[in-house]
C-alpha positions in Angstrom: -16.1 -20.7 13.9 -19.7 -19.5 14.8 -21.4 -21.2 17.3 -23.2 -23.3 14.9 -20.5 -24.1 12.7 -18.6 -26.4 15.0 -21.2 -28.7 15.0 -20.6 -31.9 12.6 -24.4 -32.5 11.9 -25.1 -34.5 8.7 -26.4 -32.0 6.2 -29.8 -31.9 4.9 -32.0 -29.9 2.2 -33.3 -27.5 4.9 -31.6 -24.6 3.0 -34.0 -24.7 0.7 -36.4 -22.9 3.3 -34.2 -19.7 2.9 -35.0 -18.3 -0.6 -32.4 -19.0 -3.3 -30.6 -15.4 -3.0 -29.7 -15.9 0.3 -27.8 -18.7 -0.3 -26.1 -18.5 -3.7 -23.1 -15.6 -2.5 -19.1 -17.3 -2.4 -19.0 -18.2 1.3 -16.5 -20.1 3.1 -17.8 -22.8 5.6 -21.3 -25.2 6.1 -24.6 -23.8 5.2 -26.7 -26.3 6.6 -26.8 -28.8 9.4 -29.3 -31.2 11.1 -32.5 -31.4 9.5 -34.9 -28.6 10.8 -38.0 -29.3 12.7 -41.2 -28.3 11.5 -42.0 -25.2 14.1 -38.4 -23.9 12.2 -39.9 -24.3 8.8 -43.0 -22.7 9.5 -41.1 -19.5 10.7 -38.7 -19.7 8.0 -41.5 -19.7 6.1 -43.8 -17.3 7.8 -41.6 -15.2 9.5 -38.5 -14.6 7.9 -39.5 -12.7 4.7 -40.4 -9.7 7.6 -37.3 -10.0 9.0 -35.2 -10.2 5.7 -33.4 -7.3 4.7 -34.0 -6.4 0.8 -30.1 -5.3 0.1 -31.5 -3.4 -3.8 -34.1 -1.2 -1.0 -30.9 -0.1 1.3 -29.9 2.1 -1.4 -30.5 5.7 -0.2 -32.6 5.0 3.0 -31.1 5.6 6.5 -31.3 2.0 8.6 -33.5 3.2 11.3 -35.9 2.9 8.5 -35.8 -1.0 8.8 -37.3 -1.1 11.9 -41.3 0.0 12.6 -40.1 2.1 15.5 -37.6 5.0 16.0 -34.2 3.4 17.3 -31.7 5.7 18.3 -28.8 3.3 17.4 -28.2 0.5 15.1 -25.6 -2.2 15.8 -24.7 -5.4 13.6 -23.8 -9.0 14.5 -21.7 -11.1 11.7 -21.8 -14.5 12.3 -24.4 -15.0 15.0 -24.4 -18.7 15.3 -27.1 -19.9 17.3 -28.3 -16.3 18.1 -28.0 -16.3 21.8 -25.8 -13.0 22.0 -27.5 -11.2 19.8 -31.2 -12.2 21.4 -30.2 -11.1 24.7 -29.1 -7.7 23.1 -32.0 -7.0 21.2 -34.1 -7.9 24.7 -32.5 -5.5 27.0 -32.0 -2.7 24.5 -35.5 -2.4 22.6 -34.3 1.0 21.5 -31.3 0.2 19.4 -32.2 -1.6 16.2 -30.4 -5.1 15.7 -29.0 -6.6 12.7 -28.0 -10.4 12.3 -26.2 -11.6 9.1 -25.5 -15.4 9.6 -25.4 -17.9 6.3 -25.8 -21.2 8.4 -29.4 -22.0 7.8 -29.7 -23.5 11.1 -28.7 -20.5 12.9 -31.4 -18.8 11.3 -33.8 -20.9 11.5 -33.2 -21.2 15.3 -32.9 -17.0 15.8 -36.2 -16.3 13.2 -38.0 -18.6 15.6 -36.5 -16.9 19.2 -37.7 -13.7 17.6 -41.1 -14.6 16.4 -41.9 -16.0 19.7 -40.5 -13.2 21.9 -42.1 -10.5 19.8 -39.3 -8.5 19.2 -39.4 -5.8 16.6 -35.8 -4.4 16.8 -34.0 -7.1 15.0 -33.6 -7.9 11.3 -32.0 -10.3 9.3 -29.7 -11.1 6.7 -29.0 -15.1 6.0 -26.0 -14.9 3.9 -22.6 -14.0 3.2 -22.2 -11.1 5.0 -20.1 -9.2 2.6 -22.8 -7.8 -0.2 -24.7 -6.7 2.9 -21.7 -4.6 4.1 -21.2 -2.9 0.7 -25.0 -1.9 0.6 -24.8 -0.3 4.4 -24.4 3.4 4.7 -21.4 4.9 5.4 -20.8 5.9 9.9 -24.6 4.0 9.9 -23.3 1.5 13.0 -22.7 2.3 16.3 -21.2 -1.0 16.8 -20.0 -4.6 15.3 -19.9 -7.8 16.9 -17.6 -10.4 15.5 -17.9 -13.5 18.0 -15.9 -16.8 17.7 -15.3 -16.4 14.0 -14.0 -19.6 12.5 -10.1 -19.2 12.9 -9.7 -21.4 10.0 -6.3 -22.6 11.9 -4.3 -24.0 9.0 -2.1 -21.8 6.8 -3.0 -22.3 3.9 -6.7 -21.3 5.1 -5.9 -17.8 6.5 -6.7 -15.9 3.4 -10.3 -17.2 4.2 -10.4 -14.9 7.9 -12.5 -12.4 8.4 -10.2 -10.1 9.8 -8.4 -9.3 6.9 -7.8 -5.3 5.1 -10.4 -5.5 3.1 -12.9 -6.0 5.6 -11.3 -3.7 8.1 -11.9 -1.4 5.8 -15.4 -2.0 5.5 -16.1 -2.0 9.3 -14.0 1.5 9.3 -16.5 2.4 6.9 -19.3 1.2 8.4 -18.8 2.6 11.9 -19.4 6.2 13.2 -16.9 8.1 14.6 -16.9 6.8 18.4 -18.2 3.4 17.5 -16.6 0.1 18.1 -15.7 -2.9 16.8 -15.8 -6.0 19.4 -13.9 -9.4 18.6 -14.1 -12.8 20.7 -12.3 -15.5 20.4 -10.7 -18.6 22.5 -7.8 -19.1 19.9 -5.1 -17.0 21.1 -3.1 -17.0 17.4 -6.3 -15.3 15.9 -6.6 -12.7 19.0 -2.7 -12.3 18.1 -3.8 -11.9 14.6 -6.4 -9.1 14.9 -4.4 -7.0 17.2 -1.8 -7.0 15.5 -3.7 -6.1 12.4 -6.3 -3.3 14.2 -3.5 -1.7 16.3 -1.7 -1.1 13.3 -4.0 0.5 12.1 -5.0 4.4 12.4 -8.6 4.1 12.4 -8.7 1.8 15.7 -7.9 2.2 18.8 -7.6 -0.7 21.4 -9.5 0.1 24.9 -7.9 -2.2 26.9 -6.1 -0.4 29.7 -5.7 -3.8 32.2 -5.9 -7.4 31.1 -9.4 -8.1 32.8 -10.7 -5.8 30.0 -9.9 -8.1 27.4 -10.1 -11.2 29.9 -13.8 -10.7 31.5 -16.4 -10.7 29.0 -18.3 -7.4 28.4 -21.2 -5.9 30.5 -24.7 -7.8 30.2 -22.5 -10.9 28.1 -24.9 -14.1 28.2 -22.4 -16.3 27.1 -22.9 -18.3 23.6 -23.2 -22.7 23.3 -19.7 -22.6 21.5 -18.2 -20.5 24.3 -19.3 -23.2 26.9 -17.7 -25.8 24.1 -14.8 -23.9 24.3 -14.5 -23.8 28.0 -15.2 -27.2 28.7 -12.1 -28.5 26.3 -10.0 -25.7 28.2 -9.5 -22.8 25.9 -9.9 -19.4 27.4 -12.3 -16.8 25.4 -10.4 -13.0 25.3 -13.2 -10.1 24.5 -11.1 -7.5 22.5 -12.8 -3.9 21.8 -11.5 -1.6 19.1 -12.8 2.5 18.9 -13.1 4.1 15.4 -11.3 7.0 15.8 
């Protein structure tokens, strides 16, 4: 559950504005929503193929090389919905490079246009599945990863289709350098129950949560997100849970 992917927008043909290899990866959940409007085209269309990340050129090249500037950090977003969080981010910390992987076409759409208008050179995106873009990153290449309001996919027979599962722990343990941590939000409290029981089990992670406002306030600099407000409003209360790789 993105941001975007709680929305129940007709879908449209709008995808095909992303090019066919971002969209033809196994992925679980919508692609596209409400048709696009022509400003989002045009920066599909004009700006995204500079902002795409070629997965065959990650292959042997450390990731500040993505960026045109020396970044003293990279961090990576999965799932970044409508792009708020990760916007805000890349604006106060022009140093650290930014990486977005969201396979909603609408999300995109909506980020690649933030981006080109705010001039930002620190942030680059991937528009698919985010799993082929793990398995291409280099090994303790993160400093952190941001999994907000993932779709809890709330019935049993669905939980196999969670992000948080071994496999993909595994990845982010990877994926993380020694020090660097792995944040989760969510307002459904059987996922939160899910994760920690499945990250504090685990040797890699350690939970920093010393006092329940550290899991109950968001994080410093937090901007808050559309589907957070959704969740809110309906009464469900978000938890901000931060694991170290140890």
């Amino acid at each position: 559950m993105t941001d975007t992917a709680d929305h129940n927008d007709t879908p449209t043909d709008d995808a095909a504005a992303v090019p066919a290899s971002h969209r033809d990866a196994a992925f679980y959940g919508r692609r596209k929503g409400k048709k696009l409007r022509a400003a989002q085209v045009a920066h599909l269309e004009q700006a995204l193929p500079s902002l795409a990340i070629d997965l065959d050129a990650l292959a042997g090249r450390p990731l500040d090389a993505l960026f045109p500037h020396p970044v003293r950090a990279v961090r990576l977003e999965i799932g970044f919905g409508g792009g708020e969080h990760l916007l805000s981010e890349a604006r106060r910390h022009p140093d650290i490079g930014y990486i977005g992987a969201e396979a909603f076409v609408n999300g995109v759409a909506k980020l690649t246009t933030a981006i080109a208008e705010a001039g930002l050179t620190n942030v680059r995106l991937h528009g698919d599945d985010v799993v082929p873009l793990l398995d291409r990153l280099p090994d303790a290449s993160l400093e952190r990863i941001d999994l907000l309001y993932p779709d809890p996919w709330p019935k049993r027979r669905h939980w196999k289709r969670r992000f948080v599962q071994a496999d993909n722990i595994g990845r982010i343990a990877r994926l993380l350098a020694p020090g660097g941590h792995f944040r989760f939000a969510t307002d459904i409290e059987h996922y939160a129950a899910w994760t920690l029981a499945r990250l504090n089990a685990d040797p890699r992670f350690q939970w920093t949560a010393r006092r329940a406002d550290d899991w109950r306030l968001p994080w410093e600099g937090w901007p808050g997100t559309r589907y957070e407000a959704k969740a809110k409003r309906e009464g469900r209360r978000p938890g901000y849970y931060q694991f170290q790789h140890i």
